[in-house]
Structures are given as C-alpha cells and as structure tokens.
C-alpha positions in Angstrom: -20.7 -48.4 -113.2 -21.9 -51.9 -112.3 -25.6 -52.4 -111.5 -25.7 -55.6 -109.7 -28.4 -57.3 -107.6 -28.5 -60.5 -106.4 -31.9 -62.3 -105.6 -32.1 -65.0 -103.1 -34.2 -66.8 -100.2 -34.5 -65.0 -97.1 -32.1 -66.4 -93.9 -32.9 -66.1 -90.8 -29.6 -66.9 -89.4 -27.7 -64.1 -88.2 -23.9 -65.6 -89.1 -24.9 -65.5 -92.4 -26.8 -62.1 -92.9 -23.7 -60.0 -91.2 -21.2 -61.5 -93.7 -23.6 -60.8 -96.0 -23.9 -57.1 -94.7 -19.7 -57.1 -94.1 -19.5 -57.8 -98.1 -22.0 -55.5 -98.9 -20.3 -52.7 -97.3 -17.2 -53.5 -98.9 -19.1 -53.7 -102.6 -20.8 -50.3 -102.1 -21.8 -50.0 -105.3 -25.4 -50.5 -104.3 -25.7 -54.0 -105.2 -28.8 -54.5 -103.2 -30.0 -58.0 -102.2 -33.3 -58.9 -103.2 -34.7 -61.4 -100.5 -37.5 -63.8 -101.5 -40.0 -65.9 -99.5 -39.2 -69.4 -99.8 -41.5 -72.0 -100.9 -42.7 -74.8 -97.7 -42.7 -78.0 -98.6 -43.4 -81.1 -96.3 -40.8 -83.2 -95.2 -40.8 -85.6 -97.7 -41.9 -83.8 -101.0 -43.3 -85.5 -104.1 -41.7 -84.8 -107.3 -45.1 -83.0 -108.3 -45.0 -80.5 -104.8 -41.4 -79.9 -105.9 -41.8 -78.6 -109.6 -44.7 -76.7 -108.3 -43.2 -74.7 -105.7 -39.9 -74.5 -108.4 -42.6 -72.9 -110.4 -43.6 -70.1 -108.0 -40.4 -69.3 -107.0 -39.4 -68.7 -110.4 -42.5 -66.7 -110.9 -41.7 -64.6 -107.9 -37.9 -64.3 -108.8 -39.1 -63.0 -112.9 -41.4 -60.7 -111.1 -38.3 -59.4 -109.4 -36.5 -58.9 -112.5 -35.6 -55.1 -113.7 -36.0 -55.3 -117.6 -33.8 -56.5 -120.0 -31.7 -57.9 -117.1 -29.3 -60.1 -117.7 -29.8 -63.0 -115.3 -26.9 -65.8 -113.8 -28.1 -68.7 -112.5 -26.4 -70.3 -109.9 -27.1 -74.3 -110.5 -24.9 -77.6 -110.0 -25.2 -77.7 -114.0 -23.4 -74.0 -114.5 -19.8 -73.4 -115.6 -17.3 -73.2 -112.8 -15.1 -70.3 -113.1 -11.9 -69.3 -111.4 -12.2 -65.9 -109.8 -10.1 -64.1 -112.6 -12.9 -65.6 -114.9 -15.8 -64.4 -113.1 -13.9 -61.0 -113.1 -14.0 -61.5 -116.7 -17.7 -62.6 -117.2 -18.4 -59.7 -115.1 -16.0 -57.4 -117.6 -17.7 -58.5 -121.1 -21.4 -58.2 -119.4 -20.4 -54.5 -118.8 -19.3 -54.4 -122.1 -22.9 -55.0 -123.2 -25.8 -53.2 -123.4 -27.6 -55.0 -120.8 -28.2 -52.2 -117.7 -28.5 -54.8 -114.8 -27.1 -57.9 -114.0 -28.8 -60.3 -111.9 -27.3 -63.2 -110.1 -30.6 -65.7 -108.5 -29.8 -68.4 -105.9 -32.7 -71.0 -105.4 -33.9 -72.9 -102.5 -32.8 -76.1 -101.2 -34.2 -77.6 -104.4 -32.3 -75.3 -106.5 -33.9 -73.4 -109.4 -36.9 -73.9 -111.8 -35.6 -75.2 -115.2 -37.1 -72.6 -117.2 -35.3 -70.4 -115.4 -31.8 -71.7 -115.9 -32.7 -71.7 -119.2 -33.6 -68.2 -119.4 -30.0 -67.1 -118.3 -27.3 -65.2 -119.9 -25.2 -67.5 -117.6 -25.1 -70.3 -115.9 -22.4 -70.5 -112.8 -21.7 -73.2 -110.3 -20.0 -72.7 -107.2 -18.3 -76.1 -106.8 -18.8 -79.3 -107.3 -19.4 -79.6 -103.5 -23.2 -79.0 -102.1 -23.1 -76.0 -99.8 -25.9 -74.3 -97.7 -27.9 -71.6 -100.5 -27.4 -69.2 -97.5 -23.5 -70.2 -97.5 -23.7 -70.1 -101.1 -25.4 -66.3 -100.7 -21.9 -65.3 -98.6 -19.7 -66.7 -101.4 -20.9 -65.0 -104.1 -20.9 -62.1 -102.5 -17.4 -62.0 -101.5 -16.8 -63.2 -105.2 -18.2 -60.8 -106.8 -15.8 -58.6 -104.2 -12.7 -60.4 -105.7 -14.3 -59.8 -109.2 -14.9 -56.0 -108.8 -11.1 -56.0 -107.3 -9.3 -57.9 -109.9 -11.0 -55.3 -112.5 -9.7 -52.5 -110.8 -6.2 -54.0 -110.0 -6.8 -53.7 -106.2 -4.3 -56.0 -104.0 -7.0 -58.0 -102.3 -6.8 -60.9 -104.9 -3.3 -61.9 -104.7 
C-alpha cells in the first residue's frame, strides 16, 4: 500500500481546498495533506529576508518529515514527467524500502536549496509558473492518474 503525504502552505481560498478535498476522497488511501504556515515577507523582499524565511520553511517542512522518507521536490529545476512516468516513479519508489513518500510544494519563492537537494526526486510541473495552491490541486489529481494508471483503471485514457 502506498503511504503518501503531501506537505504544502496553507490556502485560504476555498476553490482550491474543495478540489483538494474532491481528489482526496477519490485517493483514499490516506494521503493526508500536511499544511504549513507560510513565511511573511514585505512587499519587496531583499535577497537576505528571502533565504531566511527559505530557511525556516525548510526547517518546518524537515520537522514534518516521517523518517527515512523519501522526499520529491516540486521546483522549476525538477524533471517533467508525463503522467505514465510519474506512474512509474511512483511504481519503483514502492519497489523500495523507503515506507513514506513525501511530495513538498514551497511558497511563492519556491523551496530552500538544501532542501531540493535533499530529495529522492525532483519534479516540475511545467515550464509554465502556476499558483503553489493551483500547483497543490495538480499534483493531487496526478498522483490520482498515477495510482490509476498502476492499477489499469479507465480514468487515464
């Protein structure tokens, strides 16, 4: 069975948070969402406030962490995948003896360096930028698809 968790910024916009509850349901593997506080910044941020509050959110996402998990980052710098790929990342990760994997969105500002580093994987969305609430929704329904394609369901077509 998969243990899957996805850690993320909070939203406070309702549009987002019931397609985020639809694609829960239909996962019901509990694959519980792990909602962070994020970091304030002024308006205009210095480089310095920036890597500071990348800092504590990475902090607050380790401290998150179940042990030996096996985290994907979701940066502009990760791999795009098709969805029969990400069915297959998930595949071999089951394969392994990791017990949890652990997909982390960042902020606006995306995620602390160390942290991408630190990941089994690295996964981009698109080369588009998208809302990190919006991109919350899509890897959720992705991760759907990739749960579907692995059991040879008719949703992905």
């Amino acid at each position: 069975m998969y243990n899957v968790t996805l850690v993320c910024g909070k939203t406070e916009r309702k549009f987002y948070s019931e397609a985020c509850e639809e694609y829960c349901k239909r996962l019901s593997r509990s694959q519980p969402i792990v909602e962070l506080k994020e970091e304030r910044l002024p308006d205009s941020p210095s480089q310095a406030q920036i890597d500071a509050a990348l800092a504590r959110e990475a902090d607050a996402i380790r401290a998150k962490l179940p042990p030996g998990a096996s985290v994907v980052a979701l940066c502009i710098e990760g791999r795009m995948r098709s969805s029969e790929e990400m069915a297959r990342l998930i595949a071999a990760w089951s394969n392994s003896s990791a017990k949890h994997l652990v997909f982390v969105i960042g902020g606006s500002f995306g995620l602390h360096p160390s942290l991408k580093a630190e990941a089994w994987a690295q996964l981009s969305m698109s080369p588009m930028t998208f809302p990190h609430h919006l991109a919350r929704v899509m890897l959720l329904e992705q991760l759907y698809r990739s749960f579907q394609i692995l059991e040879g369901s008719k949703y992905h077509k």
